[in-house]
C-alpha positions in Angstrom: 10.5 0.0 -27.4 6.9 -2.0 -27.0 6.4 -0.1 -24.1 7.1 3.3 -26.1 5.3 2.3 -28.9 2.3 1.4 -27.4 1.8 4.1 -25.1 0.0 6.9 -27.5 -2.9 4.6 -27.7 -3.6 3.2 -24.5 -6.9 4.2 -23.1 -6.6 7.6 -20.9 -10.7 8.0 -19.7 -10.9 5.1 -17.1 -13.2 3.3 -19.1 -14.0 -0.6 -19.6 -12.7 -0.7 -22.9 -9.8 -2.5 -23.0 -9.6 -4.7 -20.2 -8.7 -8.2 -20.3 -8.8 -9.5 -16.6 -11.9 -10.4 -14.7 -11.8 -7.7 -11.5 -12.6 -8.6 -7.7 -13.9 -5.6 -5.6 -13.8 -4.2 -2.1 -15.0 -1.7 -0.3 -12.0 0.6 1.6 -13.9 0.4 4.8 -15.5 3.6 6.1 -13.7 5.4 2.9 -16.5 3.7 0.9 -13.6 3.6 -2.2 -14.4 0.5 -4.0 -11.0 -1.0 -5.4 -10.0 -4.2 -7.0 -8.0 -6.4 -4.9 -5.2 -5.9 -6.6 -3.4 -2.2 -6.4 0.1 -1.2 -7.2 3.1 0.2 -5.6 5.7 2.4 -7.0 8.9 1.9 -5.4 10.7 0.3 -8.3 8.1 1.8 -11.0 10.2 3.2 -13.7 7.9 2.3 -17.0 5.0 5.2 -17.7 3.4 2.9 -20.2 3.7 0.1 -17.7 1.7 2.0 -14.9 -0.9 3.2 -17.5 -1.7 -0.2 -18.5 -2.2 -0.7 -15.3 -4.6 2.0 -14.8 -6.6 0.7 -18.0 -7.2 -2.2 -16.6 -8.8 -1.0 -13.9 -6.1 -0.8 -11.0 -7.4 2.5 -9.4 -5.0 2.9 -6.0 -1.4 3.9 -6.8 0.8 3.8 -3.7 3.8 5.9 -3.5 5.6 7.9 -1.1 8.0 11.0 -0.9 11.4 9.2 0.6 10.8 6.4 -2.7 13.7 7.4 -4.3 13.8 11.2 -3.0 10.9 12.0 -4.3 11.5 11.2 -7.8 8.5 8.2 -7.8 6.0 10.9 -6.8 7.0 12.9 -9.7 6.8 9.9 -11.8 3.0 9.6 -10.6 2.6 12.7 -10.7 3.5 12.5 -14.6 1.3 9.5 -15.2 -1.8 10.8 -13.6 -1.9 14.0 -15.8 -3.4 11.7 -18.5 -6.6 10.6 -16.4 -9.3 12.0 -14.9 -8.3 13.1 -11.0 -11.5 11.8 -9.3 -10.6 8.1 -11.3 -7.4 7.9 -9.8 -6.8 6.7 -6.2 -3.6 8.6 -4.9 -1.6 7.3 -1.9 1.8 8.9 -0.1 3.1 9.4 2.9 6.0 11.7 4.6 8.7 10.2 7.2 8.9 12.4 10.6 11.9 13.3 11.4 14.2 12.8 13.4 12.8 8.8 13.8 13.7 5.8 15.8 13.4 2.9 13.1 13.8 0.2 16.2 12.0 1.2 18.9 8.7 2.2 16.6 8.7 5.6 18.5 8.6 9.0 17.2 11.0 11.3 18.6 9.7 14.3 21.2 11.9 16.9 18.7 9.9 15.7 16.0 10.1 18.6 13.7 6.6 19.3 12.9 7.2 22.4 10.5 9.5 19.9 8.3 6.9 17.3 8.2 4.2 19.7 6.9 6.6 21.4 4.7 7.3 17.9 2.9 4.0 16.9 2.3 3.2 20.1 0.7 6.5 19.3 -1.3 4.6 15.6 -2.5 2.0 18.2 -3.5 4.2 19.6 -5.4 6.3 16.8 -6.6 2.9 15.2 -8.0 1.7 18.7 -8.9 -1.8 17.6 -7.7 -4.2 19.8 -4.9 -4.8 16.4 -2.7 -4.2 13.4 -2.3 -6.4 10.9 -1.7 -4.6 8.9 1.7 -1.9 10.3 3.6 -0.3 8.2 5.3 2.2 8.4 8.4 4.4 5.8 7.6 6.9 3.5 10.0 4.0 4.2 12.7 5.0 1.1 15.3 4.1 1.3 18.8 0.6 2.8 20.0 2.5 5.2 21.4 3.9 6.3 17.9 0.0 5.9 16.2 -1.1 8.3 19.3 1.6 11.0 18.6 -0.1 13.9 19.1 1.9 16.8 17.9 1.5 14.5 14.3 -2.0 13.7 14.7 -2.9 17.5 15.5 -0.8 18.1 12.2 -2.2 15.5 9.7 -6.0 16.6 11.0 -5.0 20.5 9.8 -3.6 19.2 6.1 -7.1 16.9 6.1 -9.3 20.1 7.5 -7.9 21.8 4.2 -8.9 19.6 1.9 -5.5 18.5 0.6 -6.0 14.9 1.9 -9.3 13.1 1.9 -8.1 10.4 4.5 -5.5 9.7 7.1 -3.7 6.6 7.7 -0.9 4.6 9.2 2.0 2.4 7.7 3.2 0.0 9.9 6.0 -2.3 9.2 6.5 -3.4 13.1 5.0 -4.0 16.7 1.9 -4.4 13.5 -0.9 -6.0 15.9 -0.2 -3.3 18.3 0.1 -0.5 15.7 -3.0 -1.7 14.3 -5.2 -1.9 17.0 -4.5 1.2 17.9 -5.2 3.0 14.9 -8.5 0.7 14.7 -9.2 2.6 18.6 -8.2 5.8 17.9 -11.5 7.1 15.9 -8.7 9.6 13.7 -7.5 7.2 10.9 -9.6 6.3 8.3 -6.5 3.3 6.5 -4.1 1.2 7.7 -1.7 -0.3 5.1 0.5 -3.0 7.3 3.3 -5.1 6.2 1.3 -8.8 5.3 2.7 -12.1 4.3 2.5 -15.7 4.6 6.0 -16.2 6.2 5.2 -13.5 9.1 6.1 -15.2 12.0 3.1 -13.2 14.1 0.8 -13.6 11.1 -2.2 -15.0 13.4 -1.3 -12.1 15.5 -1.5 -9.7 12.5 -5.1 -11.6 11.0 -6.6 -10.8 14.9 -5.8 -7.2 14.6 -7.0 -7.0 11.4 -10.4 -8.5 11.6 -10.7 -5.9 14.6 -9.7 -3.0 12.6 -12.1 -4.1 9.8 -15.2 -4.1 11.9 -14.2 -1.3 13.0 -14.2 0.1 9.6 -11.3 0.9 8.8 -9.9 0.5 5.3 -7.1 -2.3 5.1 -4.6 -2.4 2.7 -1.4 -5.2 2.7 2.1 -4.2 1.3 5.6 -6.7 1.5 3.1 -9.4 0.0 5.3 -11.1 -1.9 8.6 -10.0 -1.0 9.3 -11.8 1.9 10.3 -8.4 4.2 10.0 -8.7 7.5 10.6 -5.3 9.3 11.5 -6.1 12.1 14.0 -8.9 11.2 15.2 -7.1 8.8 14.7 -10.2 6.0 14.4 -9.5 2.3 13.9 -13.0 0.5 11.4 -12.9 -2.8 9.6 -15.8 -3.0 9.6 -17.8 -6.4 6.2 -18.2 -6.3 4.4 -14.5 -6.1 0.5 -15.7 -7.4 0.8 -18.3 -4.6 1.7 -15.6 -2.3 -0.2 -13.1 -3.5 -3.6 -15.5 -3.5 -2.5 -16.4 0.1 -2.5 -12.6 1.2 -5.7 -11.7 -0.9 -8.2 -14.8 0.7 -8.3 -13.2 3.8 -11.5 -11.2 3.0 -10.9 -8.5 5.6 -7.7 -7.1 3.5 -9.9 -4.5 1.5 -6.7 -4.5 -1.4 -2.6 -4.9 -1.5 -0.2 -2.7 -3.3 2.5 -5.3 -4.9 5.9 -3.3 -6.2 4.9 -4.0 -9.9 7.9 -2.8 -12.1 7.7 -5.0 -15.5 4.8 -6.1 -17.9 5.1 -10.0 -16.5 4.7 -8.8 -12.8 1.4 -7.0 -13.8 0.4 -9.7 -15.4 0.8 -12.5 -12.8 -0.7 -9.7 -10.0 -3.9 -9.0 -12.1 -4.4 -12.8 -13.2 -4.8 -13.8 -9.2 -8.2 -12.1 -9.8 -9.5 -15.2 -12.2 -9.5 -17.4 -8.7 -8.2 -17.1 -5.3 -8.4 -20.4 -4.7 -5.0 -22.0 -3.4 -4.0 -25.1 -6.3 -2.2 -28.2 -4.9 1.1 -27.1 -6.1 0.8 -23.8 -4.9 -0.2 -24.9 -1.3 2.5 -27.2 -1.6 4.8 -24.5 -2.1 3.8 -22.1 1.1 4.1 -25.0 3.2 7.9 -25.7 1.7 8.4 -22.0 2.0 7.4 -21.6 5.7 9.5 -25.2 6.4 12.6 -23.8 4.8 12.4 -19.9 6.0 13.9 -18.9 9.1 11.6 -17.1 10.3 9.3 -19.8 9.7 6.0 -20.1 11.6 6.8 -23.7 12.2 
């Protein structure tokens, strides 16, 4: 009912009025998008007047994609955008090829090409915008999957029209290698990689991501607080997300992360890691308790 009741006046222009959280910025890499650190994902996003808060307090990147709940979330940004000014609004989504290999990281040689295209102009639809701002190919593992060519060939027609701005990867496993790759491959302008303390190849993942970055590419993290680790197939939240979200958010090269945010306290504690990144005693305490006590611990 707050939610409801508040929503005729919140502020639809993108301006500073309003705002109650100090904002850190960075620079998208070679995109030159300058976003807070903090961004938001819409997997679990359900409130309208929860994601246009968030929008008036500056969040500018909304992350979505078109197999998050069958295309239902895109529809739902889709409905939430209409209030703002397009060129404001950051929009991310991406379209799974099909068929897929979820294990190996490898995209299949009867990837159906015609579907793929006809699916993204269905998020088009679904969102009822003309572009998008990244497209992403998502569950891109092993070079050999960031290399696929009949994709690549595909995504660079959809981008030669005008109905995406920039390309990018997803990458939930085989990241360092996925990453690099992308970073080598002069075609992608993002990557938006699976990043966390409790990785258990997180100095792997911080390598390949300081390469990427000077290479300019734009970096964004996602599974920051949920502990999800693809490849393990782990799904543990952590009881501490501003610890976790601080930890992911210090490493300088990570441009901005899109948290799931799906309730007023989540924003909140997401925006408030913007006030100071710094680590406190207790919440160092608890990443090193965390890492001793997970399984997949780095220790």
């Amino acid at each position: 009912m707050a939610g409801a009741l508040a929503l005729p006046h919140l502020g639809c222009k993108g301006t500073e009025e309003g705002k109650k959280h100090k904002l850190v910025y960075r620079t998208l890499g070679k995109t030159g998008i300058k976003l807070p650190i903090v961004s938001m994902g819409t997997m679990d996003a359900i409130s309208e007047a929860l994601v246009r808060t968030a929008l008036d307090e500056g969040i500018r990147l909304i992350a979505t994609a078109q197999y998050y709940a069958r295309g239902r979330a895109e529809q739902f940004v889709g409905k939430v955008i209409k209030h703002y000014k397009r060129e404001d609004i950051i929009v991310a989504t991406g379209v799974i090829p099909e068929p897929i290999d979820y294990q190996s990281g490898v995209f299949s040689k009867d990837t159906d090409i015609a579907k793929f295209e006809k699916d993204f102009e269905s998020s088009l639809k679904n969102m009822d915008v003309d572009y998008v701002d990244i497209f992403n190919l998502p569950f891109a593992a092993k070079k050999e999957s960031v290399l696929f060519e009949p994709l690549m060939k595909s995504m660079e027609k959809i981008k030669k029209t005008g109905k995406a701005r920039f390309l990018g990867i997803g990458t939930h496993s085989f990241v360092p290698e996925a990453v690099r790759a992308a970073a080598d491959s002069d075609f992608y302008d993002v990557i938006t990689l699976a990043y966390n303390f409790q990785i258990k190849d997180i100095e792997e993942r911080k390598r390949a991501i300081a390469y990427a970055a000077k290479k300019g590419m734009g970096i964004i993290a996602m599974k920051t607080i949920t502990g999800v680790d693809w490849a393990a197939g782990t799904q543990e939240p952590f009881s501490n997300p501003k610890a976790a979200l601080k930890w992911v958010q210090q490493n300088e090269n990570i441009h901005t992360s899109v948290p799931g945010i799906s309730t007023f306290d989540q924003l909140e504690t997401d925006l408030s890691i913007m006030e100071d990144l710094t680590l406190t005693p207790e919440e160092k305490k608890y990443l090193e308790l965390a890492r001793i006590n997970h399984k997949e611990s780095l220790f």
